[in-house]
N, C-alpha and C positions, 0 to 999 in steps of 0.2 A: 650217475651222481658223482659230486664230487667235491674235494674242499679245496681253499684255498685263501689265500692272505685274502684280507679288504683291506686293512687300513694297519699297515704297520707302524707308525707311532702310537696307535694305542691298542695294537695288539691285538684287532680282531679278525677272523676267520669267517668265512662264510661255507655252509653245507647245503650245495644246492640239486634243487629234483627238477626243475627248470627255471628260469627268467621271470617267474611270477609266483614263484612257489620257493622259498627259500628259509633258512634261519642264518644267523649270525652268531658266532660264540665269540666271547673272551677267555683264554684257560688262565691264564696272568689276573683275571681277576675273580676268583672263586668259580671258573666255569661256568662265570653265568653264560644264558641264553639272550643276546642284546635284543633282538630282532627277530620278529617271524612276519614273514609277509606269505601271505595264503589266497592263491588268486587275484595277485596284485594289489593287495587289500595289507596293511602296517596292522595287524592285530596286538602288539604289544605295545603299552606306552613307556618311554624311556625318559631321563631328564639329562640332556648329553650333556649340558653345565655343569651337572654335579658329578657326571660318570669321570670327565676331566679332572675332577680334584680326588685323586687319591686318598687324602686324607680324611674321604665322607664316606660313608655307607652309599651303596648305590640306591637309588629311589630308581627302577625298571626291571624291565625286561623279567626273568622268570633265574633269581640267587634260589641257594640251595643250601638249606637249612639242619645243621649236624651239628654236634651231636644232640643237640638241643632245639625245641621250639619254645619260642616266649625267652623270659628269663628264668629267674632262678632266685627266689625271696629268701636271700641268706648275705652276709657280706664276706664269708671266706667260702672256700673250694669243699664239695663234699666229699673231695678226694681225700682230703687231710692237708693241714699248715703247710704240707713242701709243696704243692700246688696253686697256680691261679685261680681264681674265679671265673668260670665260664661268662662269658661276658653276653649278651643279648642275640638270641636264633643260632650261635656257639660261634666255632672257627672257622667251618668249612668255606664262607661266602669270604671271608677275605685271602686265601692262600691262593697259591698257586696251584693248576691241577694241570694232569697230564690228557693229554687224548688219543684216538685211533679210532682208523676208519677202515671197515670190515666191509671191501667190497662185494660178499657172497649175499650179508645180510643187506645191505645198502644203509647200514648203520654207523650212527655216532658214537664212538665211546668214553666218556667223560670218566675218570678216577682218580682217586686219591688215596693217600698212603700215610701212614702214621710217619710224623718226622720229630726233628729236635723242636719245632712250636710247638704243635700238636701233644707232647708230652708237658711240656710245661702246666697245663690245664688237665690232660686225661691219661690216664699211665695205661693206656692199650696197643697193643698191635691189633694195626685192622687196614682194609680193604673195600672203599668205597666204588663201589662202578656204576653208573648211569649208563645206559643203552638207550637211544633213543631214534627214534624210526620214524621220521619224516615222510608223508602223505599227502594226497590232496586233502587237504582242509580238516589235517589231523596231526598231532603228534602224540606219540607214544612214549610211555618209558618205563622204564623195568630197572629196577634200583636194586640191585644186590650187595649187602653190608654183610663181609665176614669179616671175624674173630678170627684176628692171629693169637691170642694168648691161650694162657692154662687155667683160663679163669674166666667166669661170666664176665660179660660186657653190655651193660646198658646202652641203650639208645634210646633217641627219639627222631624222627626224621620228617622234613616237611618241603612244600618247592613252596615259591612265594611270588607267584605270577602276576606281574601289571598289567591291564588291560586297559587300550584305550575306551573312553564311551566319548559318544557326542554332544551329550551333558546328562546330569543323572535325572532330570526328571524325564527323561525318554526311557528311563529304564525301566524291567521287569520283570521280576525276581521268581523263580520257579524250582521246585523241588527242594524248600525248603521245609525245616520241621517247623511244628506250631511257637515253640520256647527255645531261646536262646539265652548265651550268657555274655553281656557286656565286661570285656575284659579288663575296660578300665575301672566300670566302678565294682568289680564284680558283682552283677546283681543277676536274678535271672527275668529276662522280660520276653513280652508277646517279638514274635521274632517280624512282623507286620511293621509294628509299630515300628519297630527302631529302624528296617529298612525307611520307611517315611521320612527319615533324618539324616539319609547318607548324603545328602547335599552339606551338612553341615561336621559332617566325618563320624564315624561309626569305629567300633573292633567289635563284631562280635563272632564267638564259638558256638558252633553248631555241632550236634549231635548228627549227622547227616544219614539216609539210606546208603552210601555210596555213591550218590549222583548230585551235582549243584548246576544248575545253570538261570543264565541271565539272559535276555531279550535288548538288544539295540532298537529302538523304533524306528530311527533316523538313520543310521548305518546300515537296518534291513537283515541283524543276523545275531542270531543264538549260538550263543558260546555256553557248551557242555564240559564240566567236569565231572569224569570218571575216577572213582577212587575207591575201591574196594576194602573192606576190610583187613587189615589193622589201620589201614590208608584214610579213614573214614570218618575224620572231625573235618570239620568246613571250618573257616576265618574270612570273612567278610570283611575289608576295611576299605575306609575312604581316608584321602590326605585333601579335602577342598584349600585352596583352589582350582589343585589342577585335575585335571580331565582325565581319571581315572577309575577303575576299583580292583583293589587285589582278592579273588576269589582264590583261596589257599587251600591244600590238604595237607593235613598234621595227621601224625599218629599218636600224639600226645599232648596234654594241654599243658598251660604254662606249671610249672614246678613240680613237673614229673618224675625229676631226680630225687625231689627232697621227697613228697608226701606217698610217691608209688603207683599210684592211680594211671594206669594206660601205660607205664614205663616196660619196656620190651628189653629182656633179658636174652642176650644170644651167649648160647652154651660156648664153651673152648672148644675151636676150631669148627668151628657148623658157623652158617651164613642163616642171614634174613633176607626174604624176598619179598619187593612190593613192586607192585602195577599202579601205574595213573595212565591217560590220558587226555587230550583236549579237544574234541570235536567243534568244527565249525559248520551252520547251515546260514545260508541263505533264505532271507524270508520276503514272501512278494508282498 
């Protein structure tokens, strides 16, 4: 294994286990993950017109969601007046992040570190690292968030993975629960039904076992997510028209700073750990 430049005007990297089995990073842009091709197969959808404009949120590949998932139903900072407003899935997906590649493990190491932005919005020291261990027809990853300060430190943490489909009515949605909740209008509905409508775009939060996965009929392959507890809310969204669905893991639902509900408090100086991965099968 190994990394190396792809495409230096916009700064991405490639971490490859061979010529058919690869990811792509950008650290310059929130660490995202651009690209996974998995047995020669583009398993993530990207939209490269909008990655080019800096000034949009990325619509692809697999952003990384801190300290916050969703938004945050309040219009000043719950930090108090000398802070920002944490703004929409937080900071982390727009800064800059560092990386390292751990030839013992044949790992990625994606991290981030409290700076002068990141205070602006959250008065912590802390220690973000993603690990991630590329496989055939697998990625893994082990997220550790420590507390540098003398003081509790909320979180919430989520990845927000694009996936290509070949259109959604070839889809087929498994392991999910009976009731879900529609984030935009918050309601709670049969979790059936409202897939039936992801052609016409969907948000919804799941209560999930730890496990989400979806069926390609047309592309011939099941895509698993592994997500363990605290790891273990699902987000299903669709953006029609384009040929997509982000199958998400949250450890918290939207406005988990304000109301408390799933907010994860890491002690002064002790870390959080979570596990996901992404299994892919082939289906005949």
């Amino acid at each position: 294994m190994q990394i190396k430049l792809s495409n230096k005007d916009l700064g991405i990297f490639v971490f490859q286990l061979d010529q058919k089995n690869y990811i792509k990073f950008c650290p310059g842009r929130g660490g995202v993950i651009t690209n996974w091709v998995s047995d020669g197969k583009e398993i993530l959808y990207l939209d490269e017109k909008r990655f080019m404009d800096k000034s949009k949120s990325i619509r692809g590949g697999i952003p990384i969601l801190f300290p916050i998932c969703g938004n945050l139903n309040t219009s000043t900072s719950v930090f108090g007046k000398e802070y920002l407003q944490l703004t929409q899935h937080g900071f982390a997906r727009d800064l800059e992040w560092q990386y390292s590649f751990d030839e013992n493990e044949n790992s990625l190491c994606l991290f981030l570190n409290e700076s002068k932005k990141t205070k602006k919005y959250y008065p912590f020291d802390f220690e973000l690292r993603i690990e991630i261990h590329l496989k055939i027809n697998c990625l893994d990853f082990e997220i550790i968030i420590h507390n540098k300060t003398n003081f509790a430190m909320p979180i919430n943490f989520g990845l927000h993975p694009y996936f290509n489909v070949s259109d959604f009515k070839n889809l087929e949605f498994i392991n999910n629960p009976l009731n879900c909740q529609d984030q935009e209008r918050n309601t709670i509905s049969n979790t059936l039904d409202e897939l039936n409508k992801i052609n016409l775009g969907v948000d919804l939060l799941m209560y999930t076992s730890g496990r989400s996965s979806f069926r390609d009929k047309i592309f011939k392959r099941e895509i698993t997510l592994n997500h363990p507890y605290p790891f273990d809310l699902g987000v299903i969204w669709s953006d029609p028209p384009r040929r997509m669905i982000c199958l998400e893991p949250w450890t918290s639902p939207r406005n988990s700073f304000i109301d408390g509900f799933r907010n994860i408090l890491i002690p002064s100086n002790d870390s959080k750990r979570l596990n996901a991965s992404i299994q892919i099968k082939s289906l005949k």
